[in-house]
Each structure stands twice: as C-alpha cells, then as structure tokens.
N, C-alpha and C positions, 0 to 999 in steps of 0.2 A: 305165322312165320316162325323157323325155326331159330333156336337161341344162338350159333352160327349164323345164319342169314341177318340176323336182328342186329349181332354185334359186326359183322361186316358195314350194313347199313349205318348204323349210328357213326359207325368212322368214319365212313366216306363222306358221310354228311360235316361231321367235324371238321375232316380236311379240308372241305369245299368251304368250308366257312373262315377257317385261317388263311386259304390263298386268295378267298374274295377279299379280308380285311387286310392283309396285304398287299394287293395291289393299290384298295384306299389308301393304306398309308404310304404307297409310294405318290400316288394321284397327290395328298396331301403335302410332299415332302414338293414334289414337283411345282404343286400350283396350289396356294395359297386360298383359294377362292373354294376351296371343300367347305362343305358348312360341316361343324364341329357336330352338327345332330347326326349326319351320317354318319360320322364316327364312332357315335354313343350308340348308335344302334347295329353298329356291324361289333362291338365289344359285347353287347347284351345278345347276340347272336350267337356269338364265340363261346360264352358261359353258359348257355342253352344248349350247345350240341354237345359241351364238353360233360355238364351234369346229368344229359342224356346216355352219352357214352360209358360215363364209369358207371352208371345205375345198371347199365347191361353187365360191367364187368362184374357185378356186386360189389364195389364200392361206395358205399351211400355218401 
C-alpha cells in the first residue's frame, strides 16, 4: 500500500472509530443501561487508530 493510501486509511479508520464511540456515548447519555466495558473498549479503540494514524504521519 502506498504511504498516501496508508494515511488515507488509518484516518478513515480513526474517524470511524470516534463516530462509533460517539454514538456510544450518546446510547450512554440516553440510557443508562451501557455497560461501562463497552465504553472502555470503544476508548482503547479510539487510542489504537489514533497511535496508528500519527505513526503514519511520523509522529511516534
């Protein structure tokens, strides 16, 4: 994959992982009944695409 296609990729992935953990937190805000693990693991999600992403940028 090219270092454009790559960094395309990691962001879109990123995106997709902050409007998923955003809707949780609305799902959460709405109704009480989220269990606290989906949360911890749509966060550990979010620092996963996001440490993916700058690695593409070369930001270690």
């Amino acid at each position: 994959m090219t270092q454009p296609a790559l960094k395309n990729t990691k962001f879109d992935e990123h995106v997709d992982a902050i409007e998923k953990h955003k809707a949780l937190l609305e799902k959460l805000h709405l109704d009480s009944d989220t269990h606290l693990d989906e949360v911890n693991n749509s966060l550990k999600r979010l620092t996963l695409t996001l440490e993916e992403y700058l690695k593409v940028l070369g930001i270690p």
